[in-house]
N, C-alpha and C positions, 0 to 999 in steps of 0.2 A: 514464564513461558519459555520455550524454549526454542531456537532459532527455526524450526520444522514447523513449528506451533505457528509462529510469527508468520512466517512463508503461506501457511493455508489462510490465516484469520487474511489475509492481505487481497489471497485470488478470493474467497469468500466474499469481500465484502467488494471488488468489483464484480463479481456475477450476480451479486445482488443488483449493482447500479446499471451494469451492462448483463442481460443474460444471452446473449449471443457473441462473448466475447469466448476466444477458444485460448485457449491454454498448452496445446498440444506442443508446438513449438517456440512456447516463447523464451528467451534467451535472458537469464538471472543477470547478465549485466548489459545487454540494450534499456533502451530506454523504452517504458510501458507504454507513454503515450504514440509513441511512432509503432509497435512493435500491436498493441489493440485499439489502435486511432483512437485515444481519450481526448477527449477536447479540455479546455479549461474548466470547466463545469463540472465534467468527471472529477478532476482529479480534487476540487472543492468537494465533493462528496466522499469522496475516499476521505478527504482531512477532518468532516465532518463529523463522519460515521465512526473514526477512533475515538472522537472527542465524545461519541453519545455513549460508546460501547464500552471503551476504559476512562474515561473523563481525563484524555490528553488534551493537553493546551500545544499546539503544536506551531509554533511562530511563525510569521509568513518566509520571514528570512533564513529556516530551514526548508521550508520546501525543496528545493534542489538538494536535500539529501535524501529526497521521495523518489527521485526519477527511474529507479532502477528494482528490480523487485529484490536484488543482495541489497543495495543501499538503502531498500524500507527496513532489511532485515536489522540492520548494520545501526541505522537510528534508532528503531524502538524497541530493540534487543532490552537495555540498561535501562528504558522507559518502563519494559513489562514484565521486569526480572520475576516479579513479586504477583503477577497478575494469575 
């Protein structure tokens, strides 16, 4: 996949979990959940939904490299070279 690829499968699969979440303004390096108020729940479904979609195993002690929509790109870039 390719970093564009990554960037949509990402806003994708939170519009699936939030569909009133807006996109217009959000900033690729704030952080998602201040920037579409995701709570903790969200963002367990975001970690979820890659693991259903690509069968990532994605460890709790990277999350904080989830917080930002560059740094999901940034993490699952090398995850889904091949995907």
């Amino acid at each position: 996949m390719t970093r564009a690829e990554i960037r949509d499968l990402i806003i994708e699969i939170i519009k699936d979990i939030d569909d009133e979440a807006q996109f217009d303004d959000v900033s690729p390096d704030e952080p998602l959940r201040d920037q579409l108020d995701l709570d903790s729940m969200d963002f367990l479904d975001i970690v979820m939904e890659l693991r259903k979609r690509h069968k990532l195993q994605i460890p709790e002690e990277d999350y904080p490299q989830l917080a930002t929509l560059n740094s999901c790109v940034n993490y699952l870039e090398p995850l889904l070279h091949n995907a």
